[in-house]
FIKOLDO-243344 format. One line per field, with one value per residue (C-alpha): residue number from 0; residue in three letters; x, y, z. Coordinates in steps of 0.5 Angstrom, whole numbers. Layout:
! residues N
k = c(NUM ...) $
r = c(Ala ...) $
x = c(X ...) $
y = c(Y ...) $
z = c(Z ...) $
This chain:
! residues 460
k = c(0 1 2 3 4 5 6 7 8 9 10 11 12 13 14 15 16 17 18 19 20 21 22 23 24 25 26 27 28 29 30 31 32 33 34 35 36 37 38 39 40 41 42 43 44 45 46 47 48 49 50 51 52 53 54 55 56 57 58 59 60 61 62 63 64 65 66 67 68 69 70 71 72 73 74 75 76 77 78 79 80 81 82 83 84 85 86 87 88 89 90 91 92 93 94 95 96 97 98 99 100 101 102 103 104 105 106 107 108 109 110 111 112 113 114 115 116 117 118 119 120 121 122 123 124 125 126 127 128 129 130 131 132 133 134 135 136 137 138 139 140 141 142 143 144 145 146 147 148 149 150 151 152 153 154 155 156 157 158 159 160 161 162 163 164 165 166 167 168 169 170 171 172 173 174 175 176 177 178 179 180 181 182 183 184 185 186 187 188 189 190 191 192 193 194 195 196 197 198 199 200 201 202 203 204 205 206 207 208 209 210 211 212 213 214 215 216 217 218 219 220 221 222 223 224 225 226 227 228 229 230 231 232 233 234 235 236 237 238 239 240 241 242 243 244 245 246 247 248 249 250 251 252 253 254 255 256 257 258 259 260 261 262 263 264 265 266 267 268 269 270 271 272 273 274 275 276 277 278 279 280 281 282 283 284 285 286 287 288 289 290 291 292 293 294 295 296 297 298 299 300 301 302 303 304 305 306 307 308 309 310 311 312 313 314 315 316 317 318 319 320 321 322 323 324 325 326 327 328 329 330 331 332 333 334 335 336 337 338 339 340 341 342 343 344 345 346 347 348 349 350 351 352 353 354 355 356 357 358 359 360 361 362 363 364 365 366 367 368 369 370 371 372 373 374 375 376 377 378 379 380 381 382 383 384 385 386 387 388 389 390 391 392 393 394 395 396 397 398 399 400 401 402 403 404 405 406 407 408 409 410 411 412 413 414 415 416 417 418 419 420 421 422 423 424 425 426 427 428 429 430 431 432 433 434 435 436 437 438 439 440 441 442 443 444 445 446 447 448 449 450 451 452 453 454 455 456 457 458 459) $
r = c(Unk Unk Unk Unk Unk Unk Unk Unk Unk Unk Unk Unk Unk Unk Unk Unk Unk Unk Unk Unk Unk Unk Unk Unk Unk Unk Unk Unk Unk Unk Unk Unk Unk Unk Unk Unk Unk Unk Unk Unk Unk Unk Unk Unk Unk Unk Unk Unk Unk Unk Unk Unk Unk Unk Unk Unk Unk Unk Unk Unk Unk Unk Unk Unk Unk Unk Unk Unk Unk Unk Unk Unk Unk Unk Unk Unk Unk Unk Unk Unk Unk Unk Unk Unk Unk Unk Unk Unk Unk Unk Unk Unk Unk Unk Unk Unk Unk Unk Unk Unk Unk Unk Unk Unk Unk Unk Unk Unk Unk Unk Unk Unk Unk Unk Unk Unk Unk Unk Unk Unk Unk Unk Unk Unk Unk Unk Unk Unk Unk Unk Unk Unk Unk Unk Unk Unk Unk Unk Unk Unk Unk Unk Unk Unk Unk Unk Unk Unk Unk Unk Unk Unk Unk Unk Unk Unk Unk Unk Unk Unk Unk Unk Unk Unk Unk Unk Unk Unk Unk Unk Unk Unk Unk Unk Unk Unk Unk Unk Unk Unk Unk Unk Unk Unk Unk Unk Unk Unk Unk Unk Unk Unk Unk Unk Unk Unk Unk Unk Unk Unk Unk Unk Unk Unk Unk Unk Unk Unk Unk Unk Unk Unk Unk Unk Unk Unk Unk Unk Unk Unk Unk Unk Unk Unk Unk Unk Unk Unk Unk Unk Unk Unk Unk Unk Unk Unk Unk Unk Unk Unk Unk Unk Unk Unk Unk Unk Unk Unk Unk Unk Unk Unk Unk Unk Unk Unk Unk Unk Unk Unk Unk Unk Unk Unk Unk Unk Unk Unk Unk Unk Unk Unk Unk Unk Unk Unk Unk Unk Unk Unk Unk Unk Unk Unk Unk Unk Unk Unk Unk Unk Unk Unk Unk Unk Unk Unk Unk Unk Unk Unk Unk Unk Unk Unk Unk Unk Unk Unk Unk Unk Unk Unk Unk Unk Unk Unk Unk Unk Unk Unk Unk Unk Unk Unk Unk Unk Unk Unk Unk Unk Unk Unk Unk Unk Unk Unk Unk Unk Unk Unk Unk Unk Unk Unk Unk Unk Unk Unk Unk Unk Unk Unk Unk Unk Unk Unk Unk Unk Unk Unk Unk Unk Unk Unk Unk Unk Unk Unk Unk Unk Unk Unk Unk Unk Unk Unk Unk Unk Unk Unk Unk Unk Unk Unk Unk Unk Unk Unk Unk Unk Unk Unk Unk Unk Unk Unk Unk Unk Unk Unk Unk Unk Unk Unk Unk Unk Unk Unk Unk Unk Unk Unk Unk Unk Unk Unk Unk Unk Unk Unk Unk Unk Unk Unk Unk Unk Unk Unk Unk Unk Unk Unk Unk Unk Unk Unk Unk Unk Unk Unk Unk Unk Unk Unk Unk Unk Unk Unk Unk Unk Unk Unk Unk Unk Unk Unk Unk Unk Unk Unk) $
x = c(-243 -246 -248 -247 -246 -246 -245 -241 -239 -237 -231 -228 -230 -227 -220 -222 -221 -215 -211 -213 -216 -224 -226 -229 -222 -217 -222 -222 -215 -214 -220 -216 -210 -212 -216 -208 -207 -212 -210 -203 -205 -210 -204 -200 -204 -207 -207 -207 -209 -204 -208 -208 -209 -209 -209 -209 -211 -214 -212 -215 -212 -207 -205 -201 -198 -196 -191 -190 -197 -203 -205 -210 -213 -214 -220 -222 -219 -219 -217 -215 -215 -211 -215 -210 -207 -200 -198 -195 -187 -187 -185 -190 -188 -193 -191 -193 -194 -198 -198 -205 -206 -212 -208 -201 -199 -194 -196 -190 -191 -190 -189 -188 -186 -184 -186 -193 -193 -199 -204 -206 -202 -206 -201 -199 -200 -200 -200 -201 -199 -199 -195 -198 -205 -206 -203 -205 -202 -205 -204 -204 -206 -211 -214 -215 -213 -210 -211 -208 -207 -201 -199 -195 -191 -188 -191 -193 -198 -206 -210 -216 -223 -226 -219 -217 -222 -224 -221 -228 -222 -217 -210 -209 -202 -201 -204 -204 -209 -211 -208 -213 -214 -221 -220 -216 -214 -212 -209 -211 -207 -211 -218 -215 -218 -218 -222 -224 -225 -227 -223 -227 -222 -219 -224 -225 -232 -232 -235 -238 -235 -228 -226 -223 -216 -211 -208 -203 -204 -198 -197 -201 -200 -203 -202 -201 -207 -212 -214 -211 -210 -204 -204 -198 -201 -195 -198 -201 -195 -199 -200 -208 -210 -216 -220 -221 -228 -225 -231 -234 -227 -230 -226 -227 -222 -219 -215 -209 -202 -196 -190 -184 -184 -187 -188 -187 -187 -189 -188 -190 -185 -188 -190 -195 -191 -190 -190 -184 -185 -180 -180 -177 -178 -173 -168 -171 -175 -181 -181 -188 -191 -198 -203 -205 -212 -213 -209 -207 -199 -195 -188 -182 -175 -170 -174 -174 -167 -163 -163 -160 -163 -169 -172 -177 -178 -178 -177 -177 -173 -178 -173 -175 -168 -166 -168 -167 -169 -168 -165 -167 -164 -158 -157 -156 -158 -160 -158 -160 -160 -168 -167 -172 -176 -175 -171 -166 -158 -155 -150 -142 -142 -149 -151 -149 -148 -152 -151 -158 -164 -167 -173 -176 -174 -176 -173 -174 -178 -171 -168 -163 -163 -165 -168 -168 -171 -167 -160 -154 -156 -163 -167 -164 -166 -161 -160 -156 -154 -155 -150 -154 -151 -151 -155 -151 -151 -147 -148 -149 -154 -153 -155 -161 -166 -173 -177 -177 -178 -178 -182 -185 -183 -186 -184 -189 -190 -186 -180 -179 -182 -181 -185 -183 -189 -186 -189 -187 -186 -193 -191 -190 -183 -183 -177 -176 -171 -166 -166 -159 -156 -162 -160 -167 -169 -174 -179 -183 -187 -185 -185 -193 -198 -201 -205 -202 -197 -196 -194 -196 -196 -199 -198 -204) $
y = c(72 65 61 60 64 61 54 56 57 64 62 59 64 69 65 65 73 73 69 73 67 69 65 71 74 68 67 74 75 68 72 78 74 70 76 79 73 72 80 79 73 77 82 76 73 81 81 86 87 89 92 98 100 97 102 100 94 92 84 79 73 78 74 78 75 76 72 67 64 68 69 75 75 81 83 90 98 100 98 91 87 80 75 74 79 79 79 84 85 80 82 83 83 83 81 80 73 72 78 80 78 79 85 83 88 89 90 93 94 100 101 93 91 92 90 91 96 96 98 96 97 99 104 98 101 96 100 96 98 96 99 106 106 114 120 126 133 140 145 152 157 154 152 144 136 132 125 119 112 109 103 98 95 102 107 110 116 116 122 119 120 127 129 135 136 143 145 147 152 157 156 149 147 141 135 128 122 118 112 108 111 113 121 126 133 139 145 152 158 163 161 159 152 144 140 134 129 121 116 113 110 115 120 126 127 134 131 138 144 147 147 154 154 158 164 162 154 151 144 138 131 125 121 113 111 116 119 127 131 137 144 148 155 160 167 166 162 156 149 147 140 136 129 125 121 116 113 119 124 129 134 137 143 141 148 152 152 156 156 159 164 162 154 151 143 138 131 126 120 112 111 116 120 126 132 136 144 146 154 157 165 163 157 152 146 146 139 137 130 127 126 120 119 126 129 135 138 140 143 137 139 143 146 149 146 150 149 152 158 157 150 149 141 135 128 122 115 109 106 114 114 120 126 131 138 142 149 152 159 155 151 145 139 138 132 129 123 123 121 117 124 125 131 133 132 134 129 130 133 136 142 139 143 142 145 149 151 144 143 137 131 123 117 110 105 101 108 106 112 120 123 131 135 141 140 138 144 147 143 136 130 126 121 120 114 114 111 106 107 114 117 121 123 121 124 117 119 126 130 127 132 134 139 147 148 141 143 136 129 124 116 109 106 100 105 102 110 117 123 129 136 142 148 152 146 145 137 131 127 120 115 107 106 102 98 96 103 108 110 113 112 116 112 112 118 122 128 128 134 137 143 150 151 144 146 138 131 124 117 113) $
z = c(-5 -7 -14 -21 -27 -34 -30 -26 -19 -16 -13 -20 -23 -18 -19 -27 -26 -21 -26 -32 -35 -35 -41 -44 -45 -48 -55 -56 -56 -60 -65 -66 -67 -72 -75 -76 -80 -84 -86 -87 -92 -96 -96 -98 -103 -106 -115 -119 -126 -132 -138 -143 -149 -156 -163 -170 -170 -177 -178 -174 -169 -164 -158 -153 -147 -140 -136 -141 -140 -139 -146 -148 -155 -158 -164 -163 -160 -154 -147 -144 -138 -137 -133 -129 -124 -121 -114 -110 -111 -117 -124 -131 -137 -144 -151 -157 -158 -164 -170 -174 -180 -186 -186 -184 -178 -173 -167 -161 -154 -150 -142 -143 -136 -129 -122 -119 -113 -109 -116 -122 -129 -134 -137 -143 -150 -156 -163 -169 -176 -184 -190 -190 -193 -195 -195 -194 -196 -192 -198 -193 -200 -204 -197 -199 -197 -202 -201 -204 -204 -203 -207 -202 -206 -211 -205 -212 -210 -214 -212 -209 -212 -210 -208 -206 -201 -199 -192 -187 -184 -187 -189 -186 -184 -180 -180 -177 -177 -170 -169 -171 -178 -178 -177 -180 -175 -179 -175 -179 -178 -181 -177 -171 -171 -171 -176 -176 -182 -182 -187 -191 -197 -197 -198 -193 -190 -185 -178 -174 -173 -173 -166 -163 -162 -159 -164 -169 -169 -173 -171 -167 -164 -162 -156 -157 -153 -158 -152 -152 -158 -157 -161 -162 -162 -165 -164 -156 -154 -152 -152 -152 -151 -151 -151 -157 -157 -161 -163 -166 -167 -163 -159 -152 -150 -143 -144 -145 -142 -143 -147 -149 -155 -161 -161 -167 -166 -161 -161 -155 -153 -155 -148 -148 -142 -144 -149 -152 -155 -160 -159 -165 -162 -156 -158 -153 -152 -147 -144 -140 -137 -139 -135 -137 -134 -136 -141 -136 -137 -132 -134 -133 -128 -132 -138 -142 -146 -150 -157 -163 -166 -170 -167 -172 -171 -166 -167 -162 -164 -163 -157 -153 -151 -156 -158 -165 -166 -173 -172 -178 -176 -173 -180 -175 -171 -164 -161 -154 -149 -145 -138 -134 -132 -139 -139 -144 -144 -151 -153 -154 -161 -161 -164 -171 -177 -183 -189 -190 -186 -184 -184 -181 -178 -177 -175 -178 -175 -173 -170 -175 -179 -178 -185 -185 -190 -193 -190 -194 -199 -200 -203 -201 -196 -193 -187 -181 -178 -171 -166 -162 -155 -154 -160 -164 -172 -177 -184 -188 -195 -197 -203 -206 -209 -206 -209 -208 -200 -197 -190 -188 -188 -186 -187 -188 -182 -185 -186 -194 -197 -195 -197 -197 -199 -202 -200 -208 -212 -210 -210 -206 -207 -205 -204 -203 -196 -197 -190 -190 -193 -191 -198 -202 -209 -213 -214 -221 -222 -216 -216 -215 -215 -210 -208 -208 -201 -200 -192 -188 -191 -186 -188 -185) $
């Protein structure tokens, strides 16, 4: 065979072939080499992005930062995205740089820091708060909401103009306002609905219709994002969840899920993760982990927890190291460590007893206290200090006096007033916090009127 291919002759090209050194063999394999390296350099050199979400926020000029040197600043709610990614396998770590102000706030993190993993990072929660601006009383019989607004230097209570507001459901008995401070939800026992109101001053406007819950709802929660909210439903024996559309402050039902007998309270941990049911009919804690991206709950490895008998409120300390539980039948305190999946271990001690059928918990915002309601004797409040490394309660402040039936406490965001609703007494009590002692004072004025069976109070 004679002549030429491509320029050549056959007989090299022969040889070309036997030798395996055809020329169109050798830029193929050298192609696909460098190919293999300019992938392994994009794996490489790959970013990915950190950002979250950010409630609360009032004042003007927050700037967060991540890794010392990427600076974002920060002038309305919602989610966020740093400008610069950060390499696989590196490390993160947001902080507050500089604190609003006009108003003055104080701005925290949560899920701060960790290591990239092959995937965004968009779990950040950043919650903005103030000395408390309004409270907000549920009056269960005389189907009514107190508001008022709080003086931040006396934490005197004034009725706000219009105040009591009519309640569009029947016999409201839990209330909490979204972090952002534009709406009020309130749980109403006896028609098995949610309402929805805006804050305008203070003031109550009822936004759309009630929404159906399960039967019996006695209590609710808002996560840290503003994105679900979550009902205790005493009679069904189930949590129902929706979304919150945090522009407008309305509902969409994602559904029901199964409890223990008789739910009485929920708390969800700082971070957002996950969601705990106290049940007063069967002495446990139903734990759950949140679906962050759609609110969805499934039930978390070893609950239900034991509690004691009659577990009628939970709280979280702000660090979601520790968990308390008031067992009102039990007349005792149940205390626990939260592990990583967190699941509940009681602490060395735990339960501990109190004098009276407590009622309601809260830590301060320094997790340096626990205030409850109706502990060392009826009708008292009183405050533990809390062991830092293992969470334990040590009785510090006894024997102050509340009103009749004290069933719901609640604390300034700052931690300098406490605000107790007495359901006969038909009042609100309100205390100056020492933040060296977490002794409390009356302040001038209390106790403050409020509607008939003041059964809830929320601070915004």
């Amino acid at each position: 065979m004679t002549g030429n291919v491509f320029g050549r002759p056959l007989s090299q090209l022969h040889s070309k072939i036997n030798s395996w050194e055809f020329f169109s063999v050798k830029p193929l394999s050298w192609m696909t080499v460098a190919a293999g390296l300019a992938l392994a350099s994009c794996n490489i050199d790959a970013k990915y992005s950190v950002g979250g979400t950010l409630t609360g926020l009032l004042g003007q000029g927050l700037v967060l930062e991540d890794n010392s040197g990427n600076d974002l600043g920060l002038s309305s709610n919602g989610t966020f995205v740093f400008s610069d990614g950060v390499k696989n396998g590196d490390a993160y770590s947001v902080t507050v740089k500089t604190q609003p102000s006009d108003p003055s706030q104080t701005c925290t993190v949560q899920n701060s820091s960790g290591t990239i993993d092959k995937a965004d990072v968009t779990n950040v929660i950043v919650t903005c708060t103030q000395s408390g601006r309004f409270a907000f009383v549920a009056n269960q019989l005389s189907n009514t909401l107190s508001a008022y607004i709080i003086n931040s230097s006396t934490g005197y209570l004034t009725a706000v103009n219009g105040s009591p507001f009519a309640s569009t459901g029947t016999g409201p008995v839990s209330l909490v306002a979204d972090p952002n401070g534009a709406f009020l939800y309130v749980a109403n026992n006896g028609s098995n609905t949610v309402s929805v109101y805006s804050i305008t001053s203070g003031a109550l406007a009822s936004v759309g219709v009630p929404i159906a819950t399960g039967s019996g709802p006695l209590a609710l929660t808002i996560d840290p994002t503003d994105s679900f909210l979550y009902v205790a439903n005493l009679a069904s024996n189930t949590v129902s969840a929706y979304t919150i559309d945090s522009s407008t402050g309305a509902l969409t039902a994602l559904g029901s899920f199964a409890v223990g007998r008789e739910p009485s309270s929920l708390k969800i941990d700082p971070s957002g993760n996950y969601l705990y049911v106290t049940n007063f009919g069967d002495g446990t804690v139903d734990v759950f982990a949140i679906n962050t991206a759609t609110g969805a709950l499934s039930v978390v490895s070893g609950s239900p927890f034991t509690a004691g008998a009659g577990p009628v409120s939970v709280t979280i300390d702000p660090t979601g190291a520790f968990a308390y539980v008031a067992n009102e039948t039990a007349d005792s305190i149940s205390e626990y460590s939260i592990d990583t999946s967190g699941g509940l271990t009681q602490v060395s001690g735990s339960p501990l007893a109190t004098g009276s059928s407590p009622e309601s918990l809260v830590v301060d915002p320094a997790a340096r206290y626990l205030y409850a309601a109706n502990v060392t004797a009826k009708n008292q409040v009183a405050a533990y200090s809390i062991t830092p490394s293992s969470g334990a309660l040590t009785l510090s402040v006894s024997g102050v006096a509340a009103g009749v039936f004290p069933v719901s406490l609640a604390l300034d965001p700052s931690g300098a007033f406490a605000y107790i609703a007495n359901d006969t007494s038909n009042t609100v009590s309100v205390y100056a916090v020492d933040a060296t002692s977490g002794s409390l004072t009356p302040v001038t004025g209390s106790p403050f009127a409020a509607g008939d069976g003041a059964r809830a109070i929320a601070i915004d």
